[in-house]
DSSP file (Angstrom, degrees, kcal/mol; ACC not computed):
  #  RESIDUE AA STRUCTURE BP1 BP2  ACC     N-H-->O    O-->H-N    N-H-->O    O-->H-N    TCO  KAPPA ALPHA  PHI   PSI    X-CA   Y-CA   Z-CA
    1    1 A X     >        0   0    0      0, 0.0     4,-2.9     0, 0.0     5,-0.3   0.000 360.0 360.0 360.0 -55.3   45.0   33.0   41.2
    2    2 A X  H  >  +     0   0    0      1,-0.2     4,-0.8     2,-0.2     0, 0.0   0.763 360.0  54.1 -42.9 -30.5   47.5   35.3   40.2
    3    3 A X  H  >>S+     0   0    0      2,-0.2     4,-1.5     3,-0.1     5,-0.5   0.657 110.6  56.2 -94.6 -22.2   48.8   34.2   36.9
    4    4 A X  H  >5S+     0   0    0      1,-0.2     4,-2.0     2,-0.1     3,-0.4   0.933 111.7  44.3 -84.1 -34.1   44.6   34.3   35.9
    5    5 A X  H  X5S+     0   0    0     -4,-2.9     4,-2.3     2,-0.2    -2,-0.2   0.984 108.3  55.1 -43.8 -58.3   44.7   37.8   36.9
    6    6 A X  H  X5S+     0   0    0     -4,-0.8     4,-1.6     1,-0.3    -1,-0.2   0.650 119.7  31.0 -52.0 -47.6   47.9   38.2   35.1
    7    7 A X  H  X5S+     0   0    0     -4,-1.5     4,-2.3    -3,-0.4     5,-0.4   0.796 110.9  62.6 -94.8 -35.4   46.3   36.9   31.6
    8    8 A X  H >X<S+     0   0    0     -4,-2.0     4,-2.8    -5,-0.5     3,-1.3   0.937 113.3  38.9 -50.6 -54.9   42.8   38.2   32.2
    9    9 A X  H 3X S+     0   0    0     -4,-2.3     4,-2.6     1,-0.2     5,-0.3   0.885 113.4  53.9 -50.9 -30.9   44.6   41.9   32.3
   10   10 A X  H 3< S+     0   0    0     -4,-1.6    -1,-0.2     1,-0.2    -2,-0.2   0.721 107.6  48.5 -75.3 -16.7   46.7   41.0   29.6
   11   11 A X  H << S+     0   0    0     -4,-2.3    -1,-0.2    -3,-1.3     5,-0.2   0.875 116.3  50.0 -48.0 -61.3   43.4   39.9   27.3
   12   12 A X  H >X S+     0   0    0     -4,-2.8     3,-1.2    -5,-0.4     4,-0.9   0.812 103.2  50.5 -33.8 -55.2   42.2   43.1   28.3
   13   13 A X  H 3X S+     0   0    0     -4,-2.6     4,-0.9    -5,-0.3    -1,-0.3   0.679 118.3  45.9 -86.0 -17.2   45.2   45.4   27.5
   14   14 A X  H 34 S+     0   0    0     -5,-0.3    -1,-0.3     1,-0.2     4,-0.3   0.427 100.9  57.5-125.8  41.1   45.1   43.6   23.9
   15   15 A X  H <> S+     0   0    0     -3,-1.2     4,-1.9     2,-0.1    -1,-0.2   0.605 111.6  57.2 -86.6 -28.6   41.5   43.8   23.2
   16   16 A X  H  < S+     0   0    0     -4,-0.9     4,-0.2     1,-0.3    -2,-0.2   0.760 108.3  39.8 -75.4 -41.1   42.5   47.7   23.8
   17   17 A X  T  < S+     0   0    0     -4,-0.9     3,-0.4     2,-0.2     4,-0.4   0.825 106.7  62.4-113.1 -25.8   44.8   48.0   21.5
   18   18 A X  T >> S+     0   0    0     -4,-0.3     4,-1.9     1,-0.2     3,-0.7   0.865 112.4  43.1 -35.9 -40.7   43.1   46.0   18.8
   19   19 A X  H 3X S+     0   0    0     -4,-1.9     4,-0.9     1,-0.3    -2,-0.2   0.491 103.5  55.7 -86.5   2.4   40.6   48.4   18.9
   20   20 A X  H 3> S+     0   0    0     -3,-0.4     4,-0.7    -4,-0.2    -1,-0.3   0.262 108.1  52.0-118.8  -8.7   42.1   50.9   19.0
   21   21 A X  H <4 S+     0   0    0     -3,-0.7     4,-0.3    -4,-0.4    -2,-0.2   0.797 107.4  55.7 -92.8 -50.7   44.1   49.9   15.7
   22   22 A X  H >X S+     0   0    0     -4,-1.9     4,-4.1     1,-0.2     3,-0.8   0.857 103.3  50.1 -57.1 -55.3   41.2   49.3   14.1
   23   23 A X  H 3X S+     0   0    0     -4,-0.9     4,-2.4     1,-0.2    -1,-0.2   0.861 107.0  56.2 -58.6 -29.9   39.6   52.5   14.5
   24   24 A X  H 3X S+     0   0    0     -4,-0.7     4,-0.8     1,-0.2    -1,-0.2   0.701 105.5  48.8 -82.8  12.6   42.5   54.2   13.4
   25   25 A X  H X> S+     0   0    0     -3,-0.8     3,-1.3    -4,-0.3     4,-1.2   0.902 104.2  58.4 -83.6 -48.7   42.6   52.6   10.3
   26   26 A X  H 3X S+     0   0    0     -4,-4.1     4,-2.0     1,-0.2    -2,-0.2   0.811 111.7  46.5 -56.4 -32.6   39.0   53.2    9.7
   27   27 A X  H 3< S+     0   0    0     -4,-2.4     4,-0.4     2,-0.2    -1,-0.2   0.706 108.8  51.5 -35.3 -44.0   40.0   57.0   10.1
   28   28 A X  H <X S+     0   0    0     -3,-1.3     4,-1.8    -4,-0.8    -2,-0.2   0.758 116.2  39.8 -91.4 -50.6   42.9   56.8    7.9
   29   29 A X  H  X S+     0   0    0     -4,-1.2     4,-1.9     2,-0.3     5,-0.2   0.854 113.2  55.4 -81.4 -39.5   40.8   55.0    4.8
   30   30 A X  H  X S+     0   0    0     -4,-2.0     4,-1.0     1,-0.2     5,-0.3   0.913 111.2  43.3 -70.1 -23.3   37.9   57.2    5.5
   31   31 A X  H >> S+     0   0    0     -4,-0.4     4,-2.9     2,-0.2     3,-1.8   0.972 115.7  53.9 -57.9 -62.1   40.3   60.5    5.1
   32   32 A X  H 3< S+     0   0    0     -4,-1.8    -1,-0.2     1,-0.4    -2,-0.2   0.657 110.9  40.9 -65.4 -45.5   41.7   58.7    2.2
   33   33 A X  H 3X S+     0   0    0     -4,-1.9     4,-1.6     2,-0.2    -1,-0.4   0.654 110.5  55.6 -73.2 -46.6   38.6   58.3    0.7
   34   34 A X  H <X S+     0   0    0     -3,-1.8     4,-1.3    -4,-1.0     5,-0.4   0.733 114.7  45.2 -81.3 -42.0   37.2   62.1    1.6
   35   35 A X  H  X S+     0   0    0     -4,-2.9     4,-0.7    -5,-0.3    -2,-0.2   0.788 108.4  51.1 -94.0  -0.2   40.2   63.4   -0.2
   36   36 A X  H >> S+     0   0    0     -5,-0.4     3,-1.0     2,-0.2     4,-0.6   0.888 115.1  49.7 -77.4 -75.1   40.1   61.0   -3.4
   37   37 A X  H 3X S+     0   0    0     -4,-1.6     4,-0.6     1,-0.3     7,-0.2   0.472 111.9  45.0  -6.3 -47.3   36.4   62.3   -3.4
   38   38 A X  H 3< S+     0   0    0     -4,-1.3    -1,-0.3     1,-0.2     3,-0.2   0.817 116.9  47.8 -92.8 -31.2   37.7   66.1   -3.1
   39   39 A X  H << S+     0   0    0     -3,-1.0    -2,-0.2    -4,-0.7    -1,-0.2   0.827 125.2  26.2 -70.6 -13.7   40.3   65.4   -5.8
   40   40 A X  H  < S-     0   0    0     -4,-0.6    -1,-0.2     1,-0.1    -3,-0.2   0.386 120.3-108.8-135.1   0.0   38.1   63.7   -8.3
   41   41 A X    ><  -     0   0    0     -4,-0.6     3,-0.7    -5,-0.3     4,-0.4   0.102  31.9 -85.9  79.1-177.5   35.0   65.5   -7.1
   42   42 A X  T 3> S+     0   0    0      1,-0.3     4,-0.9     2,-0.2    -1,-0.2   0.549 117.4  58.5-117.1 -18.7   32.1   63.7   -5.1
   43   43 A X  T 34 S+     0   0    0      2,-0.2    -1,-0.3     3,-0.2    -2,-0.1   0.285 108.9  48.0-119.6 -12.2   29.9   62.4   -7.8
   44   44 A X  T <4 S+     0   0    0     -3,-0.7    -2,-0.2    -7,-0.2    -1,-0.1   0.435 106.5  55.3 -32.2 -43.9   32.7   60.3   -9.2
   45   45 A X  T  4 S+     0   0    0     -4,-0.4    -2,-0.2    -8,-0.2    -3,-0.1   0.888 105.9  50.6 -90.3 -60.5   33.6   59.1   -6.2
   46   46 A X  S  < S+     0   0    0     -4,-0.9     2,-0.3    -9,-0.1    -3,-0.2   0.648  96.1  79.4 -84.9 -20.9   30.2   57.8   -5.4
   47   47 A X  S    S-     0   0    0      1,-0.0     2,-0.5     3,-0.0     3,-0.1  -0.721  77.6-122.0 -88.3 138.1   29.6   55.8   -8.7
   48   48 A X        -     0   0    0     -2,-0.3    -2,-0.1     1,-0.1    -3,-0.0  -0.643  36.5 -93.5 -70.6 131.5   31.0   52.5   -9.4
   49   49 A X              0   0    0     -2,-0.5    -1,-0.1     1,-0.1    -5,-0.0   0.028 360.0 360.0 -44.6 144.1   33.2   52.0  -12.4
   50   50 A X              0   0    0     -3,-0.1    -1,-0.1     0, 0.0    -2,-0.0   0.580 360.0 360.0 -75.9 360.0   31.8   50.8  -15.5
């Protein structure tokens, strides 16, 4: 019983921190993204390349 405890928390603790990885990545690219935008101005940004 113990060692299923054992894994269930440990499932747990690294769904957690997948997610938690993931959002900050999606943070990191959407800043990336909001300042390419401000550098190259917003209408730029938002078109695809020819």
């Amino acid at each position: 019983m113990t060692g299923t405890k054992n894994s269930i928390g440990s499932t747990i603790r690294t769904a957690n921190v997948t997610a938690a990885s993931t959002s900050t990545n999606a943070g990191t690219a959407h800043q990336a993204g909001a300042f390419a935008a401000r550098g190259r101005g917003a209408r730029a940004s938002t078109r695809k390349p020819a």
